[in-house]
C-alpha positions as a Markdown table, in Angstrom:
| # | Residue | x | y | z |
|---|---|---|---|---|
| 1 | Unk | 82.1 | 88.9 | 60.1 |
| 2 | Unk | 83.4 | 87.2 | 63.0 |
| 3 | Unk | 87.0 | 86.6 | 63.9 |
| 4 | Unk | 88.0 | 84.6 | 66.7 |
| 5 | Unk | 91.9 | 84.3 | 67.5 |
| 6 | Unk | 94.2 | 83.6 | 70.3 |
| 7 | Unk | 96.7 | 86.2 | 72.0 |
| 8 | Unk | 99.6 | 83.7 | 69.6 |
| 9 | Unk | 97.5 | 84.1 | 66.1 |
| 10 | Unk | 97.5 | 87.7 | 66.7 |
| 11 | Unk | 101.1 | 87.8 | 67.5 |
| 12 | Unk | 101.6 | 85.7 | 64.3 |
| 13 | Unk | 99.6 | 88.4 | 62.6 |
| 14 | Unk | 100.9 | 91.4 | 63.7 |
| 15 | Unk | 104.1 | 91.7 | 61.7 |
| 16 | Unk | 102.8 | 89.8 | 58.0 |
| 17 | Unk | 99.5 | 92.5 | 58.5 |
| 18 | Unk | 102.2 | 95.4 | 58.9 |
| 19 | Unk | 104.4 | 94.6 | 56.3 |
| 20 | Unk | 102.2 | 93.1 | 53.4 |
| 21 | Unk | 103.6 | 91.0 | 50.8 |
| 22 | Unk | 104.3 | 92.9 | 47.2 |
| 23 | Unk | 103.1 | 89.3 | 45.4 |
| 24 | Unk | 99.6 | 89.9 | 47.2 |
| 25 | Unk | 96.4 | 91.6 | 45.3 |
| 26 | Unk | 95.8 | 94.9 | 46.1 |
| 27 | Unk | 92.3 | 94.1 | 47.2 |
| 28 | Unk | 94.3 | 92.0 | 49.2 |
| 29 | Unk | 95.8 | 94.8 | 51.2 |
| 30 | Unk | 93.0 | 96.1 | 51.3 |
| 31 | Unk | 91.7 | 93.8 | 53.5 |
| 32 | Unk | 94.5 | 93.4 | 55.6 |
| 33 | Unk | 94.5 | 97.0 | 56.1 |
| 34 | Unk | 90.7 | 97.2 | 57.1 |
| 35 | Unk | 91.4 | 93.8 | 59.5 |
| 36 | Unk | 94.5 | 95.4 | 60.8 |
| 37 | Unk | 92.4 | 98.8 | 61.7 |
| 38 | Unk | 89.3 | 96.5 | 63.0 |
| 39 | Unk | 91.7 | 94.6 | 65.1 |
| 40 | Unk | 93.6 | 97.7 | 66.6 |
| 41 | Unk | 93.9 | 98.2 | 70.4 |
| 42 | Unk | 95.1 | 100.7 | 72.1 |
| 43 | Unk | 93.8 | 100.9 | 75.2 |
| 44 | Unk | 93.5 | 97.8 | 78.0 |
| 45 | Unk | 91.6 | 97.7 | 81.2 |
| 46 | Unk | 92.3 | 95.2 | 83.8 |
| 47 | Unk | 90.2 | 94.2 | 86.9 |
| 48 | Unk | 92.9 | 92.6 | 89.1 |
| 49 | Unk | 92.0 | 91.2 | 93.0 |
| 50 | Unk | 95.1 | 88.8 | 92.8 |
| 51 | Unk | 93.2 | 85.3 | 92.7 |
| 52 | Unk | 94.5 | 83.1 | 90.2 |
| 53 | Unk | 91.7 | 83.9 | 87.4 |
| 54 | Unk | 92.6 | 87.6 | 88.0 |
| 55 | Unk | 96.5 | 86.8 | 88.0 |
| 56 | Unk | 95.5 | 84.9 | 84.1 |
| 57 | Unk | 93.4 | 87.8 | 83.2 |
| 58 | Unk | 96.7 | 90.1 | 84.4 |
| 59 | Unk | 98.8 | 87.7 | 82.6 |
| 60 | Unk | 96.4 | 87.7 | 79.1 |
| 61 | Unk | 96.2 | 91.0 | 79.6 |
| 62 | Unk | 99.8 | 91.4 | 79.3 |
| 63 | Unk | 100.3 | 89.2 | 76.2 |
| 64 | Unk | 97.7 | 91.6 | 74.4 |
| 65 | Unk | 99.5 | 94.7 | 75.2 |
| 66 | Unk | 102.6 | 93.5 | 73.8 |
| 67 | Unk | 100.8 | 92.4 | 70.7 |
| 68 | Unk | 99.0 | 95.6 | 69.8 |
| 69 | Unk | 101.5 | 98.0 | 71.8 |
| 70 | Unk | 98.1 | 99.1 | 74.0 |
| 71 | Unk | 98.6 | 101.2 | 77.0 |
| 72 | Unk | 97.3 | 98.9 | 79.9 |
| 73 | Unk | 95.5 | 100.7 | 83.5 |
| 74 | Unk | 95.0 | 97.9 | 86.1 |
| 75 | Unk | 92.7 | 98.8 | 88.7 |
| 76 | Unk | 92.1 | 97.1 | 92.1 |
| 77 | Unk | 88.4 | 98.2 | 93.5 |
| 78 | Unk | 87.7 | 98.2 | 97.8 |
| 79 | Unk | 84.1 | 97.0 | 97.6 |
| 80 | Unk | 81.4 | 99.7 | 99.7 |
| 81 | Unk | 79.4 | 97.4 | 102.2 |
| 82 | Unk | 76.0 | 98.0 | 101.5 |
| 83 | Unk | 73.2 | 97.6 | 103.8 |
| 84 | Unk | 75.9 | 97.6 | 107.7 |
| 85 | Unk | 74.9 | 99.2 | 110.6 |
| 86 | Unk | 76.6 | 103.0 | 111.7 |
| 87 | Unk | 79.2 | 101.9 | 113.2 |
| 88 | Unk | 80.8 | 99.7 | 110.3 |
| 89 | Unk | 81.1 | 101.8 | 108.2 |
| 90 | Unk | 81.2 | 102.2 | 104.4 |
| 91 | Unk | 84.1 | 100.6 | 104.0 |
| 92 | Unk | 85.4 | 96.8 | 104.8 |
| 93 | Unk | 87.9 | 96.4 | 107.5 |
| 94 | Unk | 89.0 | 93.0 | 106.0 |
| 95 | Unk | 88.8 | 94.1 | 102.3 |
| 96 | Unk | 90.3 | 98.0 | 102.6 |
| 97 | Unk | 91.9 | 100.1 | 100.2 |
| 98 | Unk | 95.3 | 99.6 | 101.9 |
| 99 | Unk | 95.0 | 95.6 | 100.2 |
| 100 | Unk | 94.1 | 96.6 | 97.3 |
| 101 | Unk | 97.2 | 99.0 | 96.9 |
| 102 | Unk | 99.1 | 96.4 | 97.7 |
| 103 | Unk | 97.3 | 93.8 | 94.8 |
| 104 | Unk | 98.1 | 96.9 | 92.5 |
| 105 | Unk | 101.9 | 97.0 | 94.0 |
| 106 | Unk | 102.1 | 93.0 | 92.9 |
| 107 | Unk | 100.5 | 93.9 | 89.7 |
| 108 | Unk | 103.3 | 96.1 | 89.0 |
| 109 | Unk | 106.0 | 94.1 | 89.8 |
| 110 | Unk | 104.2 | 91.6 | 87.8 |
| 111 | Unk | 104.1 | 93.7 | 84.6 |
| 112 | Unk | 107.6 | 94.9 | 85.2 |
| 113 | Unk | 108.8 | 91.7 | 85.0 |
| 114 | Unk | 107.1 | 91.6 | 81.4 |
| 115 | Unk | 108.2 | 94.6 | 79.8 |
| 116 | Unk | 104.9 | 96.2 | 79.9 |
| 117 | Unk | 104.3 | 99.7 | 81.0 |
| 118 | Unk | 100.8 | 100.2 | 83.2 |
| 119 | Unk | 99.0 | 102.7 | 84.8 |
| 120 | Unk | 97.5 | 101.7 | 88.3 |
| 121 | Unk | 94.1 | 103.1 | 89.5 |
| 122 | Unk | 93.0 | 102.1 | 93.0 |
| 123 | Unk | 89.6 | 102.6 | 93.5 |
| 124 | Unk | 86.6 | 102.5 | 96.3 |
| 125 | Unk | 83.1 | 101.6 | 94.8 |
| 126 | Unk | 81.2 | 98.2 | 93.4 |
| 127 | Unk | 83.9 | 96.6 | 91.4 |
| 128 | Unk | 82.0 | 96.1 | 88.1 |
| 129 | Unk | 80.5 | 99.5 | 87.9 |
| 130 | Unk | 84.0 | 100.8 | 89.2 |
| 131 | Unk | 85.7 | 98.9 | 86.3 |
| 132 | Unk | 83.1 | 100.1 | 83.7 |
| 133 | Unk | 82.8 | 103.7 | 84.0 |
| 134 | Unk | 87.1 | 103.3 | 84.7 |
| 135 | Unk | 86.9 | 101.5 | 80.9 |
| 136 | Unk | 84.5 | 104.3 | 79.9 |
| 137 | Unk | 86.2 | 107.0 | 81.0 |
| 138 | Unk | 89.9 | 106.4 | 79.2 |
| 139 | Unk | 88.2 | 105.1 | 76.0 |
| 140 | Unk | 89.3 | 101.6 | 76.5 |
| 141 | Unk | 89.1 | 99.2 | 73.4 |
| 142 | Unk | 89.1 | 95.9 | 76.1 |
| 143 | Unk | 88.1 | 95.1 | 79.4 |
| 144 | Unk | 90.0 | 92.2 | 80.6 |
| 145 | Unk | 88.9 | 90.3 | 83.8 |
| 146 | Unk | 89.3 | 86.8 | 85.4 |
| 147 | Unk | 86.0 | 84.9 | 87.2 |
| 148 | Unk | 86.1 | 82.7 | 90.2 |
| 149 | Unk | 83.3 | 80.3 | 87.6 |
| 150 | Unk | 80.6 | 81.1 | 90.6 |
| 151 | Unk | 77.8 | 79.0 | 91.7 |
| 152 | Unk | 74.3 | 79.2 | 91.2 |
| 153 | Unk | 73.2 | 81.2 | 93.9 |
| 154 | Unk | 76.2 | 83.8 | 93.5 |
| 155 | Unk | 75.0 | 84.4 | 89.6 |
| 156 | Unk | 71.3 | 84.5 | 90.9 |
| 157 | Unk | 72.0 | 86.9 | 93.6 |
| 158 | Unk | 74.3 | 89.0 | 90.6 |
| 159 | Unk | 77.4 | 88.9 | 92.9 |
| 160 | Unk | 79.7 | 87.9 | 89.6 |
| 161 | Unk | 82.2 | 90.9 | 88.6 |
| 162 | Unk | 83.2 | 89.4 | 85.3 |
| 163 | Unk | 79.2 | 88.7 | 84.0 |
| 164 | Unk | 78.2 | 91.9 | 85.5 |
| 165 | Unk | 81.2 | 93.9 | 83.7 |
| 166 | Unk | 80.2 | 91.7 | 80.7 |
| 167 | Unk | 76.3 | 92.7 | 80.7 |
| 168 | Unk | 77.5 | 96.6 | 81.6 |
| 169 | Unk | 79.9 | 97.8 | 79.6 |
| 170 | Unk | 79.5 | 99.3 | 75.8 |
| 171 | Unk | 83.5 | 98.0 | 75.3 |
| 172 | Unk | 84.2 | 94.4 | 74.3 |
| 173 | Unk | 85.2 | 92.3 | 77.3 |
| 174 | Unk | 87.8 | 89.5 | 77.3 |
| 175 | Unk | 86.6 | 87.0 | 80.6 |
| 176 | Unk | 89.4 | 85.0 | 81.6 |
| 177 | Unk | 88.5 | 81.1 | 83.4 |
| 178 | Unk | 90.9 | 79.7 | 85.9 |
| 179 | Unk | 93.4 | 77.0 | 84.9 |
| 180 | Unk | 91.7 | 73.2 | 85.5 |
C-alpha cells in the first residue's frame, strides 16, 4: 500500500494516531498502530550547500523533525577535484571546507530559530556518496535534499546530487524542487 502525505497531513495525524478514539474498532487500532509504526522516523539526514532548494530541503527537513520528534544531522560536503594537475590539489580553493562550515554555521542558526535540535557533520568527499554512506552509517529513516532541477547535459554527465543520492541510497529519499 502506498501513502502519500504532506509534512501538514502528518502533523494532522500525529496526535489522532497517538491517542486513538475509544468509539473506533479494535481492528481499527490496529491499523493505526501498524500505520503509525510504518510511518515512524527517527532519524533525518540533510544535504545542505545553502542554495535555495537546499535552504527548502533544510526547511522540509525541519517541519519533519518536529512531526515525528526525529534527531536531524545536516551535513555540508567540500567536493574532491578529480582529474587537476599536482599543484591544485585535492581540494577546491573556491569550494573549501572552511565554506562549508560556515553553510553548516547558517544551518544552525537556521534550526535554532525553529526549535529543532541537529547534529552538524562537515565533510570532504563526492557529495552524494558522502551523504549516503553519512545516511548509512547513523541508520537514517530519510534522506532529505534540495536539486538545482539540472539540465540535460548535467543529468547525462551524472553531475545531479539529489538523483545520484536517489539512485544510491537503500533509505527513502525526500528531493526537494525550488520554489517557481
Amino acid at each position: 500500500m502506498l501513502v502519500i502525505l504532506t509534512v501538514a497531513a502528518v502533523t494532522r495525524l500525529r496526535d489522532p494516531l497517538a491517542r486513538p478514539s475509544p468509539h473506533r474498532s479494535s481492528s481499527g487500532a490496529m491499523f493505526r498502530s501498524a500505520f503509525r509504526k510504518e510511518m515512524e522516523m527517527k532519524t533525518i539526514v540533510v544535504g545542505y550547500d545553502e542554495t535555495d532548494s537546499s535552504n527548502r530541503a533544510l526547511e522540509r527537513a525541519a517541519e519533519l523533525a518536529q512531526a515525528f520528534d526525529a534527531r536531524v544531522i545536516v551535513t555540508s560536503v567540500a567536493p574532491i577535484l578529480t582529474g587537476g594537475g599536482r599543484s591544485a590539489g585535492p581540494i577546491d580553493p573556491v569550494d573549501s571546507p572552511d565554506k562549508h562550515r560556515e553553510e553548516l554555521a547558517h544551518a544552525a542558526e537556521f534550526l535554532s530559530e525553529r526549535g529543532v535540535k541537529a547534529e552538524y557533520a562537515p565533510a570532504i568527499g563526492e557529495p552524494a556518496d558522502t551523504i549516503v554512506e553519512l545516511a548509512e552509517n547513523e541508520g537514517a529513516d530519510l534522506i532529505v535534499v534540495g536539486t538545482r532541477e539540472p539540465g540535460v547535459i548535467q543529468r547525462l554527465l551524472g553531475q545531479s546530487v539529489s538523483q545520484s543520492v536517489a539512485r544510491q541510497s537503500r533509505r527513502d529519499v525526500l528531493i526537494v524542487h525550488p520554489d517557481k
